[in-house]
N, C-alpha and C positions, 0 to 999 in steps of 0.2 A: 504494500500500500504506500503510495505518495504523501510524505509529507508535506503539512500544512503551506511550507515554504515551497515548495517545487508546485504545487497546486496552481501557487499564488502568482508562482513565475508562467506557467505556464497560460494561463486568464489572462494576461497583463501581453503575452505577446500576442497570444489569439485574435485576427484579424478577420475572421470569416464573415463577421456579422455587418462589417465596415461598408461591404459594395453594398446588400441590401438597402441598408439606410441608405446612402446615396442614391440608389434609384427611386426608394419611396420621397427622398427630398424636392429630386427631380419632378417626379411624377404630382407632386404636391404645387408645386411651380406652375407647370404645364396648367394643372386645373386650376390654379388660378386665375390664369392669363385668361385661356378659355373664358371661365364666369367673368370676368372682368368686360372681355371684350361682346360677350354677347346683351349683357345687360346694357351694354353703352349699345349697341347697333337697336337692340330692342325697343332703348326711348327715339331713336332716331324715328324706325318704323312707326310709332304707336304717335309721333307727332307727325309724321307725315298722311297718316292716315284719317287724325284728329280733322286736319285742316282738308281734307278730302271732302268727309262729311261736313263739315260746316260749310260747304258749298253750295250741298244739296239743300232744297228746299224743305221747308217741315210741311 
């Protein structure tokens, strides 16, 4: 069995779990952007369309 200290060195080098989080960081990013930019294109549409109907007659 591995003492406490060899354990502790061994966790401390272990690097496995490093890429994951980097692509959940990324991929966190990306859906950012995404919702960012659809929410801005969406008030664009929904004013365009505003002014559409207030065209038309009631």
């Amino acid at each position: 069995m591995k003492s406490l200290i060899a354990l502790s060195r061994d966790f401390r080098r272990d690097d496995r779990g490093a890429t994951a989080i980097e692509y959940c960081m990324i991929a966190a990013a990306i859906s950012l952007a995404i919702v960012t930019s659809i929410t801005t294109i969406g008030a664009s549409v929904l004013g365009f369309f505003q002014q559409a109907a207030a065209g038309f007659p009631s």
